[in-house]
C-alpha positions as CSV (number, residue, x, y, z in Angstrom):
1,X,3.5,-13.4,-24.6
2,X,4.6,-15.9,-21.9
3,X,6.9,-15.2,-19.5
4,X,10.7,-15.8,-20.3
5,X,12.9,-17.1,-17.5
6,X,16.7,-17.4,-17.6
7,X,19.4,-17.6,-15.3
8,X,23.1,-17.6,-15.4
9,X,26.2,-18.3,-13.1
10,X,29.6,-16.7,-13.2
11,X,32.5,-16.2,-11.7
12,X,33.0,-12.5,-9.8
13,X,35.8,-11.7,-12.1
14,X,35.8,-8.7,-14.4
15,X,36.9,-11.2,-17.1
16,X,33.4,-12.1,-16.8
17,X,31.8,-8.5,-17.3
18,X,31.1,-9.4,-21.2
19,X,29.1,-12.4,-20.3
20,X,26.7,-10.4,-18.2
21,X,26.3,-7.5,-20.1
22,X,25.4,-9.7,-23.4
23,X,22.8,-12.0,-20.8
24,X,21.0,-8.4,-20.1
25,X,21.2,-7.3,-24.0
26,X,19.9,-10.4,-25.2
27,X,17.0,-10.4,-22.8
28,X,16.4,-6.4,-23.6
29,X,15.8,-7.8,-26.9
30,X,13.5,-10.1,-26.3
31,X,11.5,-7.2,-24.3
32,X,11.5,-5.2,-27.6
33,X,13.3,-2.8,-25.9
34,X,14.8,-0.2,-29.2
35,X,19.2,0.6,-29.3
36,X,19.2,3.0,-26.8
37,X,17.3,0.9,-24.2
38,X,19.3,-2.2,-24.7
39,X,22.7,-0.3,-24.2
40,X,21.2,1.0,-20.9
41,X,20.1,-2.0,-19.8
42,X,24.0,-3.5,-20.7
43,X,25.5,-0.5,-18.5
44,X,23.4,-1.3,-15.7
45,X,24.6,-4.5,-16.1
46,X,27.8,-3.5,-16.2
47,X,27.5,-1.5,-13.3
48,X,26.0,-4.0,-11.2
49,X,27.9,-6.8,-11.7
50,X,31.2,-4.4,-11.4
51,X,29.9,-3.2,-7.7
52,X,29.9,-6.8,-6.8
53,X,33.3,-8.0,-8.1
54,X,34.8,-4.8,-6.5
55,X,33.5,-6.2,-3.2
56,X,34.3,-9.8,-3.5
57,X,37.1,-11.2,-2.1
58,X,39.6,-12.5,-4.1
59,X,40.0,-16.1,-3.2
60,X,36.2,-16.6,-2.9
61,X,35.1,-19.2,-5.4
62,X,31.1,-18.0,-4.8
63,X,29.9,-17.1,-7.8
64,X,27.3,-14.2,-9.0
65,X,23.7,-15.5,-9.9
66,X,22.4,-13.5,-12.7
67,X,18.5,-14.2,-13.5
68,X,16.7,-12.2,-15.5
69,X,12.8,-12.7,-16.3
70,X,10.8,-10.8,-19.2
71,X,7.4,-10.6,-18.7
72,X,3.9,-8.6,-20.7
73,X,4.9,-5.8,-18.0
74,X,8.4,-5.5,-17.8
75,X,12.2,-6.8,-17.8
76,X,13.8,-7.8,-14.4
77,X,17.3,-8.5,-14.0
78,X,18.6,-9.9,-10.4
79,X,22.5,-9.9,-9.3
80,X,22.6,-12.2,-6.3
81,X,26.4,-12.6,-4.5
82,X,27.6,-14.0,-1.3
83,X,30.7,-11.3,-0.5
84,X,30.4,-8.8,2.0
85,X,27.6,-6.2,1.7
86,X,28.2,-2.8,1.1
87,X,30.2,-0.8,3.1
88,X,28.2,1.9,5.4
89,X,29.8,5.1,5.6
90,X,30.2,6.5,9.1
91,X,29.9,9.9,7.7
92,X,27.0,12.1,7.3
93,X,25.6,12.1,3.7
94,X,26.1,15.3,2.1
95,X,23.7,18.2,2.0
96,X,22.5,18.4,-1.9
97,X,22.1,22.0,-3.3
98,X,18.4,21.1,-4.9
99,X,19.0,23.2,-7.6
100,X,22.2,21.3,-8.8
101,X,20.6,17.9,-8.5
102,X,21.0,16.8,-11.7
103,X,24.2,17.7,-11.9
104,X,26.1,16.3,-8.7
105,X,28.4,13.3,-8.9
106,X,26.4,11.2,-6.8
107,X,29.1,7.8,-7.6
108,X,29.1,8.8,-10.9
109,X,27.5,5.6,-13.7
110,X,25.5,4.1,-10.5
111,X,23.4,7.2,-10.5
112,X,23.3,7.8,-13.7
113,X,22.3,4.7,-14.2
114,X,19.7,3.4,-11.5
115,X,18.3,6.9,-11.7
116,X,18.2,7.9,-15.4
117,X,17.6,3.9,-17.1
118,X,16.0,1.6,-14.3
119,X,12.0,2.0,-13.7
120,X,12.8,0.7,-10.2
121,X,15.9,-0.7,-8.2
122,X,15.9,-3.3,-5.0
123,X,18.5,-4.0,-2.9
124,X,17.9,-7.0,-0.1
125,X,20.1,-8.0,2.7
126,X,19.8,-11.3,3.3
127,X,22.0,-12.0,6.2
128,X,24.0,-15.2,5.7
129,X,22.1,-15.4,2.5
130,X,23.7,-12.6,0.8
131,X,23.0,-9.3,-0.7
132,X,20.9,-9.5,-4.0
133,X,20.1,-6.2,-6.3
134,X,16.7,-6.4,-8.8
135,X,16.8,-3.9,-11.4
136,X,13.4,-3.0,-13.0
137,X,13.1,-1.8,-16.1
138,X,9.3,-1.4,-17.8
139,X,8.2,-2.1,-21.0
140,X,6.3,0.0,-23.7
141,X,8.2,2.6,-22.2
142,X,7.8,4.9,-25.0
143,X,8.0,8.8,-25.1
144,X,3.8,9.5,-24.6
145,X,2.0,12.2,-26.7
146,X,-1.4,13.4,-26.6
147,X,-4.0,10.6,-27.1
148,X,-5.3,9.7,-30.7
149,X,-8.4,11.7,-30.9
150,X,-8.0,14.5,-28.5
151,X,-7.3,18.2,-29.9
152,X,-6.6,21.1,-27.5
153,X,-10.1,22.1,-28.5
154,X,-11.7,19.0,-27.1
155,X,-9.6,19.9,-24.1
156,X,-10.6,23.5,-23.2
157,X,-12.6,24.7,-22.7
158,X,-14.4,21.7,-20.5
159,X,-18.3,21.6,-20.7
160,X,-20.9,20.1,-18.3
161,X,-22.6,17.2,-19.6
162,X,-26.0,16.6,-19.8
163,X,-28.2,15.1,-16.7
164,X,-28.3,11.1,-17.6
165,X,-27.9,7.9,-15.9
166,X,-24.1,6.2,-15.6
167,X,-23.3,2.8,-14.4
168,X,-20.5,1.4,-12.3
169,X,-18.5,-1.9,-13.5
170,X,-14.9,-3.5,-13.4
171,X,-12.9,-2.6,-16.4
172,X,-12.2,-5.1,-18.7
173,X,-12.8,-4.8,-22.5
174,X,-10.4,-4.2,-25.2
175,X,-11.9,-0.1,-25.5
176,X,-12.0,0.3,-21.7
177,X,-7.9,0.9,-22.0
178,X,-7.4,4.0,-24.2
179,X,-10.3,5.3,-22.9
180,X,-8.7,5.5,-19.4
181,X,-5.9,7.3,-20.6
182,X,-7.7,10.0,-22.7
183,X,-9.7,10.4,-19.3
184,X,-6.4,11.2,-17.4
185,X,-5.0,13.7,-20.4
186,X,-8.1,15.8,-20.2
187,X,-8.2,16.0,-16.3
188,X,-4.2,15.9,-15.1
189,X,-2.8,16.9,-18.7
190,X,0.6,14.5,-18.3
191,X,1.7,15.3,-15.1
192,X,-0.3,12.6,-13.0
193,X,2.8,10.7,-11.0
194,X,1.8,7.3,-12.4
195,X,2.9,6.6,-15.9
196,X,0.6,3.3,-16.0
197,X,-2.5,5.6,-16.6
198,X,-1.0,6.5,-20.0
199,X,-0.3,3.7,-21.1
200,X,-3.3,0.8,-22.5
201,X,-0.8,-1.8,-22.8
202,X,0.5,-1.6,-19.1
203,X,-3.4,-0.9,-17.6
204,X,-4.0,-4.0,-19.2
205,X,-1.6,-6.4,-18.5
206,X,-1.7,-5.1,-14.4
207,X,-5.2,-5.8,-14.4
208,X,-4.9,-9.2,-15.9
209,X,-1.7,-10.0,-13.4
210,X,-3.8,-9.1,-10.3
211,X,-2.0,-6.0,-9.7
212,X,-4.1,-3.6,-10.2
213,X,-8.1,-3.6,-10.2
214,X,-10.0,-1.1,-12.2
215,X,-13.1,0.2,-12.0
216,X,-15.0,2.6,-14.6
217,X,-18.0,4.9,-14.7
218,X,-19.8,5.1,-18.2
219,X,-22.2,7.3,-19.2
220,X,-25.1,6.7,-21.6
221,X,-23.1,6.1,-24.8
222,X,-21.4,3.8,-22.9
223,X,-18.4,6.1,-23.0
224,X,-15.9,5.7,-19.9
225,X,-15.7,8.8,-18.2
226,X,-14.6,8.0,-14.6
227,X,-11.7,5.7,-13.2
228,X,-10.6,4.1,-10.0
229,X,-8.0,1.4,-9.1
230,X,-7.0,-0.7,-6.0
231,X,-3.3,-1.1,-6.5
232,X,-2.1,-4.6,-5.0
233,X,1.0,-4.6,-3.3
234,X,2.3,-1.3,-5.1
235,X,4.1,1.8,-3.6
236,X,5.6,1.1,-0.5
237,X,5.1,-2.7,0.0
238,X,8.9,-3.7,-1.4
239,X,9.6,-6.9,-1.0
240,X,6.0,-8.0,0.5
241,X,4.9,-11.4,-0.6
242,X,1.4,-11.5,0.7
243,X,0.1,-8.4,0.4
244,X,-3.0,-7.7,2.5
245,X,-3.8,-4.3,2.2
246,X,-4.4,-2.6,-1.2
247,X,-4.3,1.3,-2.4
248,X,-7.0,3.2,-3.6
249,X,-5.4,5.3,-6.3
250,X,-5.3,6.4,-9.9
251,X,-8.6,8.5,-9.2
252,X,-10.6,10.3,-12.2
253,X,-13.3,11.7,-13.7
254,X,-13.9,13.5,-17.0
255,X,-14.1,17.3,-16.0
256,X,-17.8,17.4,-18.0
257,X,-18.7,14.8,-15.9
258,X,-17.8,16.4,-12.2
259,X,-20.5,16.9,-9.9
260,X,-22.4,13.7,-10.7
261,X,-21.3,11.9,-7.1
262,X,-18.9,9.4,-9.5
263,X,-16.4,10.0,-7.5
264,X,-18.2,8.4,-4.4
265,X,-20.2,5.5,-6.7
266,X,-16.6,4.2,-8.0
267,X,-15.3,4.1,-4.0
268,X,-18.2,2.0,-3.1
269,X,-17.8,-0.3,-5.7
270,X,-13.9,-0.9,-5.1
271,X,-14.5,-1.4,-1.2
272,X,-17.0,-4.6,-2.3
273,X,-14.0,-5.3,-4.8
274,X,-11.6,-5.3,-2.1
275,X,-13.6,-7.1,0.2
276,X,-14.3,-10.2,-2.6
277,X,-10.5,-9.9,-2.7
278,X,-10.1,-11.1,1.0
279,X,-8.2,-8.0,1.8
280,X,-7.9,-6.6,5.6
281,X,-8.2,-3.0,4.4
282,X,-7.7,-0.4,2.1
283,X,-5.3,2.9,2.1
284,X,-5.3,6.3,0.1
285,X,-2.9,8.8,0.0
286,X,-4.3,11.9,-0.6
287,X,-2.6,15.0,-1.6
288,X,-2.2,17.7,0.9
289,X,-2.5,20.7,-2.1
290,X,-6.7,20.7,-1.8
291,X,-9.0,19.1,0.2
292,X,-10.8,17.5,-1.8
293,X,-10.0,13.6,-2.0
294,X,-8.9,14.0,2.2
295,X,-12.5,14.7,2.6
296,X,-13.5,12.0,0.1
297,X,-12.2,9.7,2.5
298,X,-13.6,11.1,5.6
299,X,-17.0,10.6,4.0
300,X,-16.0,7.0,3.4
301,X,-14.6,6.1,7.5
302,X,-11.0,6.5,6.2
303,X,-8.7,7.5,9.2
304,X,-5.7,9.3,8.5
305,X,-2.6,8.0,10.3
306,X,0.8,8.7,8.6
307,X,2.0,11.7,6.4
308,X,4.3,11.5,3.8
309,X,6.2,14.7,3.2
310,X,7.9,15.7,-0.6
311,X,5.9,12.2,-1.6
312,X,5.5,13.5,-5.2
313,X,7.1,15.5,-7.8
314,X,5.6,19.3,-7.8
315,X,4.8,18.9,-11.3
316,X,1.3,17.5,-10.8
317,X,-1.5,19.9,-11.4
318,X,-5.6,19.7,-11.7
319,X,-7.6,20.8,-14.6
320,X,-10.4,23.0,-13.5
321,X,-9.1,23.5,-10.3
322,X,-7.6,26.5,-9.2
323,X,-5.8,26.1,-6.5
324,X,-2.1,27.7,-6.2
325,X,0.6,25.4,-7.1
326,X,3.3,25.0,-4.7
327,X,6.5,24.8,-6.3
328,X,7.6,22.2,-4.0
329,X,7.2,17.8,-3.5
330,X,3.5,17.4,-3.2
331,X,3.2,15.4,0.8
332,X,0.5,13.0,1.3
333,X,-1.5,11.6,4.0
334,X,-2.0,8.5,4.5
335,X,-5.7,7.4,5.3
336,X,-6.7,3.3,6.0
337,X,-9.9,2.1,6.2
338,X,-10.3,-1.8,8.2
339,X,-12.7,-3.9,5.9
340,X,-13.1,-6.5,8.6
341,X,-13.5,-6.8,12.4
342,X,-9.6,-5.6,13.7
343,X,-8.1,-8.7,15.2
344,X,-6.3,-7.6,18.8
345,X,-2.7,-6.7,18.0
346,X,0.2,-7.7,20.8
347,X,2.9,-4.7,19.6
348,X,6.7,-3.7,20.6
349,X,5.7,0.1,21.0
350,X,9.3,2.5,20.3
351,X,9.0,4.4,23.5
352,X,8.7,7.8,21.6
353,X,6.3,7.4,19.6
354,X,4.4,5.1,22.1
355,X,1.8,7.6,23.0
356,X,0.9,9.2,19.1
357,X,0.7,5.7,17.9
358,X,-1.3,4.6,20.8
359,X,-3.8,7.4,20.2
360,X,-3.9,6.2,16.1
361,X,-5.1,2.8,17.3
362,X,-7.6,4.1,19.5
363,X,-9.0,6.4,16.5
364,X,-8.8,3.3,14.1
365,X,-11.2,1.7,16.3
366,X,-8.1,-1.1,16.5
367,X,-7.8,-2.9,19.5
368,X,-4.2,-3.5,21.1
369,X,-2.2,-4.8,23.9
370,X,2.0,-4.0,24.7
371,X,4.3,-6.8,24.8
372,X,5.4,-6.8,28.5
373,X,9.2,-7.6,27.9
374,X,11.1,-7.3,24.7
375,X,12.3,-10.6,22.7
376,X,16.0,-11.4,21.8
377,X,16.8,-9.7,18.7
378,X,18.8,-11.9,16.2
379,X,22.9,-11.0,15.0
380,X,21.6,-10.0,11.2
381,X,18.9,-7.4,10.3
382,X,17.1,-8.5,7.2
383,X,16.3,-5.2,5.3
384,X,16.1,-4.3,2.0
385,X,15.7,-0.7,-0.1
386,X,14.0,-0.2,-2.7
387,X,14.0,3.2,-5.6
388,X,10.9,4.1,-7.5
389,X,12.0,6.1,-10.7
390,X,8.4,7.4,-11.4
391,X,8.3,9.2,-7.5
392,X,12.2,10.0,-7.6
393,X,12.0,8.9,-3.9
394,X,13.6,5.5,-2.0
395,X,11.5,2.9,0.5
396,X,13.4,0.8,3.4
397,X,11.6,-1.9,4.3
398,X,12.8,-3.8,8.1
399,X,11.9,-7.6,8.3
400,X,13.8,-8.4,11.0
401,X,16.1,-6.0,13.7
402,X,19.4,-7.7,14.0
403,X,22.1,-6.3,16.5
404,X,23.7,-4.9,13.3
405,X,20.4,-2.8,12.6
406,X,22.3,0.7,12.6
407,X,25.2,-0.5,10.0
408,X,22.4,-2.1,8.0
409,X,20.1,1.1,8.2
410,X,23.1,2.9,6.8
411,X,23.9,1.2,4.5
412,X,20.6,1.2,2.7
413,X,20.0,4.9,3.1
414,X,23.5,5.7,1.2
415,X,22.5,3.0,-1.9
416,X,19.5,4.8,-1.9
417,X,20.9,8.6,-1.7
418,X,24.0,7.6,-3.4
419,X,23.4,5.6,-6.0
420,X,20.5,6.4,-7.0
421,X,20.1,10.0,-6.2
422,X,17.2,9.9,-3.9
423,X,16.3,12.6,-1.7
424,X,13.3,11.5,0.2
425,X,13.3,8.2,1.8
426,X,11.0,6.4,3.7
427,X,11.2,3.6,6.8
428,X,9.2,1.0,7.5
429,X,9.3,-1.2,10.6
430,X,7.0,-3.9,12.0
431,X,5.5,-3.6,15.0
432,X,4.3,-7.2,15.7
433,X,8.1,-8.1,16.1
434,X,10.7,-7.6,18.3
435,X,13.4,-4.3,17.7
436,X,11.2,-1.6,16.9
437,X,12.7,0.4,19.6
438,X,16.2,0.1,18.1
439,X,15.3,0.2,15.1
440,X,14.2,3.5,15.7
441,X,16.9,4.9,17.9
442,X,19.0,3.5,14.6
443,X,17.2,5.2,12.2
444,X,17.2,8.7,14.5
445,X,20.5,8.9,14.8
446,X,21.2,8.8,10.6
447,X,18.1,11.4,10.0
448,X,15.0,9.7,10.4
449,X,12.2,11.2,11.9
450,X,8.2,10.1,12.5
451,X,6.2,9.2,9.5
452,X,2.8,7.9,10.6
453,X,1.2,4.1,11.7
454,X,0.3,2.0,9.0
455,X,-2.2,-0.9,9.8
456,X,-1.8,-4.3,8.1
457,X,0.7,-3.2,5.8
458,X,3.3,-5.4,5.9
459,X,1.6,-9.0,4.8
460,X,-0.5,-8.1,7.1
461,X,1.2,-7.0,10.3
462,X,1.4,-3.3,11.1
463,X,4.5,-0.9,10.7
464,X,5.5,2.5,11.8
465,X,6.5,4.8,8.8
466,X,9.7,7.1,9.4
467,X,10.9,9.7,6.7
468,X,13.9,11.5,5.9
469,X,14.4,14.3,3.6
470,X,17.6,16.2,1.9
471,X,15.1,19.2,0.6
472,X,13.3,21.9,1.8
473,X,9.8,21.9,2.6
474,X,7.5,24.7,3.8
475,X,5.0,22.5,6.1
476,X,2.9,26.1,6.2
477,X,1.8,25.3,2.3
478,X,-0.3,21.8,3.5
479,X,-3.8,21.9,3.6
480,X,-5.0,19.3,6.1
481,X,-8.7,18.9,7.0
482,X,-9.3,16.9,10.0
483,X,-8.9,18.0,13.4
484,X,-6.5,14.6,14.1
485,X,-4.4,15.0,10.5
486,X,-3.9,18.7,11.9
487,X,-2.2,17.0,14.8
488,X,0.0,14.7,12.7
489,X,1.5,17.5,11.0
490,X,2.4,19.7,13.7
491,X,3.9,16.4,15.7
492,X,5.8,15.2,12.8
493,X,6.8,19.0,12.3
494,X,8.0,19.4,15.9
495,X,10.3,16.0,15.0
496,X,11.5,16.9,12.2
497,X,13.1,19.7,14.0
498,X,14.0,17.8,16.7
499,X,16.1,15.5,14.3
500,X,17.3,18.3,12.8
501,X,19.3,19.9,16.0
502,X,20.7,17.0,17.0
């Protein structure tokens, strides 16, 4: 189908409230979206064009955009307003009792609502501009069962197949789909974090949008038994036009096919892929629960240079592998890999983290040279927060530090924790541009603490990743291979605990 663009204006009165809610059920129709979905999508609405009115001053004659876009992949709805923007609350977030997650009143429909119905949820301020909120909410989001074709005896117990030649190619015909995702039920089961490898439809359509490029081993029948994906602009990038940098991701092999060096043919051929592509680099987050795909990409050059702790849900697991599970968020590192010669990088280094990030660039083989005096920062900080349903976990991205950088820091941590229930959140802030140093005083003082360095991957300038948690996390459960990713840990460790006695 084409994509279906509409747009409404109305007035931020509550008489309005009907108007809105019937724009987002009529386009929830059009998405083929079944009762229940549609009456979601109208309370989100509802509670989004509510939040604004409640802010909005009563003589103002601005009025609330309301676009809303339906597309092969999903249905986006976007409140944009020109009132104040939200309120930060000077006090501390409450501690959450883990156990009674589900249950807490976290501002009761918004949670509900953002966390339970949305696929994703942005908020951007925009500085003189306004505030603007993008709800997200995918399509063929049906409840998945087991793969036509797959039995549990087809499942265990897994056999080696026979010695035989396999080739290497971009995915791309009609079969290649379903295939994928009978590949990820027999190795992960359903508990891989990312829903698009079970579903054809979606594999599809973000390969034929650009977002996502796949790569397949096949064995003799011609059979796909292996896949492999740069993800464009995904996790982590909010808000980034131009992304420059892709993720490696959505890795698998059939367990009868293991041992065959798939694993490495597919990286080779998404590294050409990515270079065609014109891209600067390429990332992987590995999990920190084996070793495996860490040393996967220390075969490959990769350089580890952030880690991202409670990154995923504890519920994914390995078939064939026998590792103990956890219990807790899975952490990742965070590995990048330069496909081209570094250009020289002119950087506003926080002062404490000048020395860790420092020694990254020097083990990234990137060159770089301190700015010798910082640059006014501007009145308005342009950030934005984004939640990711599938990871239960919120990103802040900083554009630019204004002098307001602590209210707006705030501010975007408590939509994210408030709203939509999110207990790990992540920071990004650029380097390349003036205010990282308050930016990350600012973010210190409300529970940040270090994250990593990530190269190029902000359309294309680099950022320093901060994290905050609201769970435990036994750091003494992480399996970490390399000599400098042992380092990482125990220095984001000691910060952590630093942050946590101020």
């Amino acid at each position: 189908m084409k994509n279906l663009l509409s747009a409404l204006k109305l007035p931020a009165r509550l008489e309005a409230l009907p108007l809105a809610q019937g724009f987002g059920r009529n386009l929830a129709l059009l998405a083929d979206f079944d009762a229940n979905r549609c009456n979601a999508v109208m309370l989100a609405c509802e509670e989004a064009f509510s939040s604004i009115v409640e802010r909005a001053d009563q003589s103002s004659a601005e009025p609330i955009q309301v676009q809303g876009e339906v597309t092969p992949l999903e249905l986006t709805l976007c409140f944009s307003d020109k009132e104040m923007p939200p309120m930060s609350d000077d006090e501390q977030l409450p501690r959450l009792d883990t156990d009674q997650l589900d249950d807490a009143d976290l501002s009761g429909l918004g949670r509900v609502l953002i966390r339970g119905v949305a696929d994703g949820a942005l908020w951007e301020s925009l500085g003189r501009d306004g505030n603007r909120l993008h709800l997200t909410f995918n399509r063929q989001h049906q409840t998945m069962t087991a793969p036509p074709e797959l039995g549990t005896a087809q499942i265990s117990p897994s056999s080696a197949a026979k010695p035989q030649e396999y080739r290497i190619r971009c995915a791309g015909s009609n079969s290649d789909w379903p295939q994928i995702t009978r590949i990820a039920f027999h190795a992960y089961g359903y508990t891989h974090p990312s829903n698009d490898l079970y579903s054809p439809e979606r594999l599809r359509e973000l390969n034929h949008a650009g977002r996502l490029i796949s790569v397949v081993a096949t064995a003799e029948n011609e059979q796909v038994v292996g896949h492999y994906a740069l993800e464009v602009g995904g996790l982590g990038q909010v808000a980034a036009s131009k992304p420059l940098v892709a993720e490696t991701g959505m890795a698998v092999v059939h367990p009868d096919h293991r041992g065959q060096g798939l694993m490495e043919r597919m990286r080779h051929f998404l590294e050409s892929a990515a270079s065609k592509h014109g891209l600067l680099g390429i990332f992987s987050q590995p999990v920190t629960s084996h070793p495996f795909s860490q040393q996967v990409n220390e075969k490959f050059s990769g350089h580890p240079c952030a880690l991202s702790l409670a990154f995923l849900a504890p519920s994914l697991k390995f078939r064939a592998m026998t590792q103990e599970q956890s219990g807790q968020r899975e952490s990742c590192l965070f590995y990048f890999k330069t496909l081209t010669t570094p250009a020289p990088r002119l950087l506003h280094l926080p002062t404490r983290y000048r020395d860790i990030l420092l020694e990254t660039y020097q083990r990234c083989e990137i060159p770089v040279t301190e700015a010798d005096t910082p640059s006014a920062m501007t009145e308005i900080s342009h950030v934005s927060a984004h939640y990711l349903s599938a990871l239960d976990l919120g990103m802040i991205r900083v554009e630019t530090v204004g002098q307001d950088i602590l209210a707006a820091l705030r501010t975007s941590r408590n939509e994210l924790c408030r709203k939509a229930g999110a207990r790990v959140v992540y920071l990004t802030v650029r380097l390349t541009r003036p205010g990282a140093e308050e930016a990350c005083s600012a973010a210190e003082r409300i529970g940040f603490f270090y994250g990593g360095l990530a190269p190029c991957f902000d359309e294309g300038e680099d950022v320093i990743r901060l994290q905050y948690l609201d769970i435990t996390l036994d750091s003494t459960r992480l399996t970490v291979t390399s000599p400098f990713a042992k380092r990482l840990l125990a220095y984001i460790e000691s910060d952590r605990l630093r942050i946590e006695n101020l």
